[in-house]
N, C-alpha and C positions, 0 to 999 in steps of 0.2 A: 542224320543217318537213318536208311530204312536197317530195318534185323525182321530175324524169321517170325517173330511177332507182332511185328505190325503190316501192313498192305508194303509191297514190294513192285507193285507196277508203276506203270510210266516214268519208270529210273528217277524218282523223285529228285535226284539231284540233278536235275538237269532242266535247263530251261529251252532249252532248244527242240525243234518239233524231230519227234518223235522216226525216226529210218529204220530200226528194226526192234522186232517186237515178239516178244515169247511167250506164250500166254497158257500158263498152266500145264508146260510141257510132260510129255511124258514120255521117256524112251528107253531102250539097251537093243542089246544085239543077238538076245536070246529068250525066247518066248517066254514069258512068266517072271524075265529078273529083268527088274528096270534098272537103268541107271540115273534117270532122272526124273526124278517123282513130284511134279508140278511144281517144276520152276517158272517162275515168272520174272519176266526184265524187259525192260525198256530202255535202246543206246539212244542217245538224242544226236543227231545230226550235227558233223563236228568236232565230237568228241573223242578223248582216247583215255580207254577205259581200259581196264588191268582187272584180267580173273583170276585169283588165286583160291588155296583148295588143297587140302589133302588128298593125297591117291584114291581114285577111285572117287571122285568127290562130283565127276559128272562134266569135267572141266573140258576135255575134246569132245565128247559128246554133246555138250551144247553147242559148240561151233560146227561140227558136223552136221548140226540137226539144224542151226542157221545157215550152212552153203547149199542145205537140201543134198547132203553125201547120205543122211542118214533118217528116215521117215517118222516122226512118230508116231505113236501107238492112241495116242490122246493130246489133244492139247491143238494150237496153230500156230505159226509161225508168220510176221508178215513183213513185205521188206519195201520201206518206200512205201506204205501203206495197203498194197498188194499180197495179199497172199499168196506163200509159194507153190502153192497145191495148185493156183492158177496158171504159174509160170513154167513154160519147160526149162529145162537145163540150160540151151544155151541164153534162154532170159533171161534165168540167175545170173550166171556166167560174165551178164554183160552187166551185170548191177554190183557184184558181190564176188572180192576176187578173194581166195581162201590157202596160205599155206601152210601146210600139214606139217606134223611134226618132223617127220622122216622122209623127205621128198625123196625119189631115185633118181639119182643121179646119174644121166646117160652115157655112154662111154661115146667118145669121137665125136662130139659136140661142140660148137664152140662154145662161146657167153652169149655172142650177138644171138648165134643160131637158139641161145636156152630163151632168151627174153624174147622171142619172134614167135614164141610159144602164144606170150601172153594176147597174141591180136586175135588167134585161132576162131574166140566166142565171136567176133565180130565180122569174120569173113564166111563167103555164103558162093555160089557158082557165080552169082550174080553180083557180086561185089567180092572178086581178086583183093589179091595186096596190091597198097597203093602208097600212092607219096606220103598220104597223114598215118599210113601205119609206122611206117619207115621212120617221120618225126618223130611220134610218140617212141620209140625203138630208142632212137638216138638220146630225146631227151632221159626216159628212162637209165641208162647207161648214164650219163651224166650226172643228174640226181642222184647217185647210188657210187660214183665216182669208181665207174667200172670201163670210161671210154677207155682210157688207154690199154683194155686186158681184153679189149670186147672179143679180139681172134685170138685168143689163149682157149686150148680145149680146157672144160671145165675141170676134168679128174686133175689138173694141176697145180687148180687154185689151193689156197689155204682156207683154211676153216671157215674165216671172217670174209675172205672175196667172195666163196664160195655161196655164203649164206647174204651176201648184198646181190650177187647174182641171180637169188631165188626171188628176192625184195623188188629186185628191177622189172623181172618178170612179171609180180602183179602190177609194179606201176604201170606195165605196158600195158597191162588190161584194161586202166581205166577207167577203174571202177569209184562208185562215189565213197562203197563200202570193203575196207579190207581184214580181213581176220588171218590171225598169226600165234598156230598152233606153239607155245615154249620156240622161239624163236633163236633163244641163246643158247640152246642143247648142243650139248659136245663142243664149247665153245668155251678157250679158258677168257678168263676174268677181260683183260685190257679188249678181248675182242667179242665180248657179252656187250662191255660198255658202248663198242664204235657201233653196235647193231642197235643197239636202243638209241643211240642220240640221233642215229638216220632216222628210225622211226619217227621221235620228239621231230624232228625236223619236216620232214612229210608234212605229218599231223599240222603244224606251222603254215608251213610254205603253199600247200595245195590243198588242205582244208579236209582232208580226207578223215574219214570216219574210221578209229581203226580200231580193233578189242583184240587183245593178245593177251595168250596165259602165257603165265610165268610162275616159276618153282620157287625163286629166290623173293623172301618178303621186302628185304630191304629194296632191291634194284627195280621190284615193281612199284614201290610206296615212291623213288626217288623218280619213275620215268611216266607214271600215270596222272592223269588229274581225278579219275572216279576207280575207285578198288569194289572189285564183286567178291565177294565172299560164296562160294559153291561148301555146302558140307550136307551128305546124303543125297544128292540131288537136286537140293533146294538152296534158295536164295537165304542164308545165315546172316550176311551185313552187307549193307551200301551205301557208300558216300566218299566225301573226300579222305585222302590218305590217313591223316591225322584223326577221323574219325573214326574207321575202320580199323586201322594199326594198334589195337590196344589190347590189355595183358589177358583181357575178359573172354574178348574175339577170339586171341589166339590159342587161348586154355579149350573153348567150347568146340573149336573147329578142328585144334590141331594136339589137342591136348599137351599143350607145348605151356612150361611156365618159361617165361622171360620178360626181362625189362626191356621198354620199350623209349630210349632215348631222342633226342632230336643229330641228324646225321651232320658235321660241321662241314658239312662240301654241299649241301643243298637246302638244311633246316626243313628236310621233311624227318619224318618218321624211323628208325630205324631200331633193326631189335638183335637184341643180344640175347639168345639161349642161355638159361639157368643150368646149372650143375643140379640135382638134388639135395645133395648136401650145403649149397649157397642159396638155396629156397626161401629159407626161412629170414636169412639172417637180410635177401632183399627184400623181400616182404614189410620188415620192421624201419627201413627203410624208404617206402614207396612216398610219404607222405614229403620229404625232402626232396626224392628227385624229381615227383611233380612238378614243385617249386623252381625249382631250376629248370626245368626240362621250358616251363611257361615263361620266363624268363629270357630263355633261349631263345624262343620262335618269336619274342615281343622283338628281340635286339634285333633278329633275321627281316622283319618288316620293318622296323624304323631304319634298318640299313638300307632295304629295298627303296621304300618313300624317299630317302636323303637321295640315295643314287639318282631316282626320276625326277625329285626337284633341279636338282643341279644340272 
């Protein structure tokens, strides 16, 4: 695991070559107040990687400032080895599909017609819509398990079609790289879970490169393989969940004391908020649920091994 005191570039944990790259960022929205005061990260091609962060911790802003929504003030940015300051819009566009926390939602829209959106970067006078937009169209919709709603206008949908409908739109894009602002916002629990396991599944199935903030620590520790820690602007912790998920992490970032157990539905990481009055007396405790907690992730891989042997 990198942290705010040792070098933080080239995503240390990651062995794979390098697709986007933030190199001493610096930005906000308002002359004089940055929000992101030389961050530095490196996604490795591949990867799905999970931002978490306190308010205000820099966490949209740095995905802004990698789809090039947002310019910095210092720093560069490069995607695919390129810098974006060489690229215009619709280049990004065609490399790095981006959805925002709060998209707008069109009125008298279909689904087909919202994911027909995503070819827009890729058409030009000289290249109309064609057959392979219409494929990528379709399979997108498929992937996202939104064919049979494709002619439902979207103010219909429910929350969770609604937000695979925004997901099929970047599929359609096509991009190698996709960013996804709190993806689960307004979104109760059983339809948080169906948005992130399409994610896991993408990530899988087409190889796609993808980094999404998320609020919730546990459901990012259980759906990421690389967790970024954002706290002041800067890169705080990086590595695998179980690295990053610990009581140290989340005191310095989130000033949050809680025990950090192992989740019996995935044996990653998960955490349970302390009362203040129950501080003390986990505390005196910690040296036990270590023990078991290690114990726990040992059973979760000899489970794993046995399963792949057999």
């Amino acid at each position: 695991m990198t942290t705010s005191t040792e070098s933080t570039t080239a995503g240390a944990t990651s062995a794979s070559a390098p697709i986007l790259v933030a190199d001493n960022l610096v930005a906000g929205y308002l002359p004089g107040v940055n929000i992101l005061n030389g961050c530095t990260l490196t996604v490795g091609d591949g990867e799905l990687v999970g931002i978490i962060g306190p308010n205000g911790a820099g966490k949209s802003t740095l995905l802004k400032a990698f789809g090039r929504l947002l310019a910095p003030s210092a720093g560069h940015i490069k995607l695919g080895g390129t810098s974006v300051r060489h690229l215009s819009a619709r280049a990004v566009a065609r490399r790095l599909a981006i959805l925002p926390q709060k998209p707008l939602t069109p009125a008298a829209t279909s689904v087909r017609d919202l994911v027909m959106r995503g070819r827009h970067p890729h058409q030009t006078l000289l290249r109309p819509w064609s057959g392979h937009d219409a494929r990528l169209v379709d399979d997108a919709l498929a992937a996202t398990g939104m064919t049979e709603l494709a002619d439902r206008d979207v103010t219909s949908l429910s929350g969770g079609q609604l937000q695979r409908a925004w997901i099929a739109l970047v599929l359609a894009q096509d991009t190698p790289v996709i960013l996804l602002d709190e993806p689960t916002t307004f979104l109760d629990l059983s339809h948080q879970l169906e948005v992130l396991r399409l994610v896991r599944r993408i990530n899988a199935d087409q190889g796609s490169t993808i980094v999404m903030v998320l609020h919730d620590l546990s459901l990012a520790a259980r759906y990421s393989d690389r967790l970024v820690v954002l706290h002041e602007g800067r890169v705080l912790a990086d590595g695998e969940p179980w690295q990053v998920i610990t009581p140290e992490v989340l005191a310095a970032a989130f000033g949050l004391e809680a025990l950090v157990i192992t989740d019996p539905a995935s044996g990653r990481p998960m955490v349970v908020p302390l009362e203040p009055t129950t501080a003390g007396a986990a505390e005196s405790d910690s040296t036990e649920l270590a023990s078991e907690q290690s114990d726990a992730r040992s059973d979760v891989h000899e489970g794993r091994r046995a399963s792949q042997a057999g």
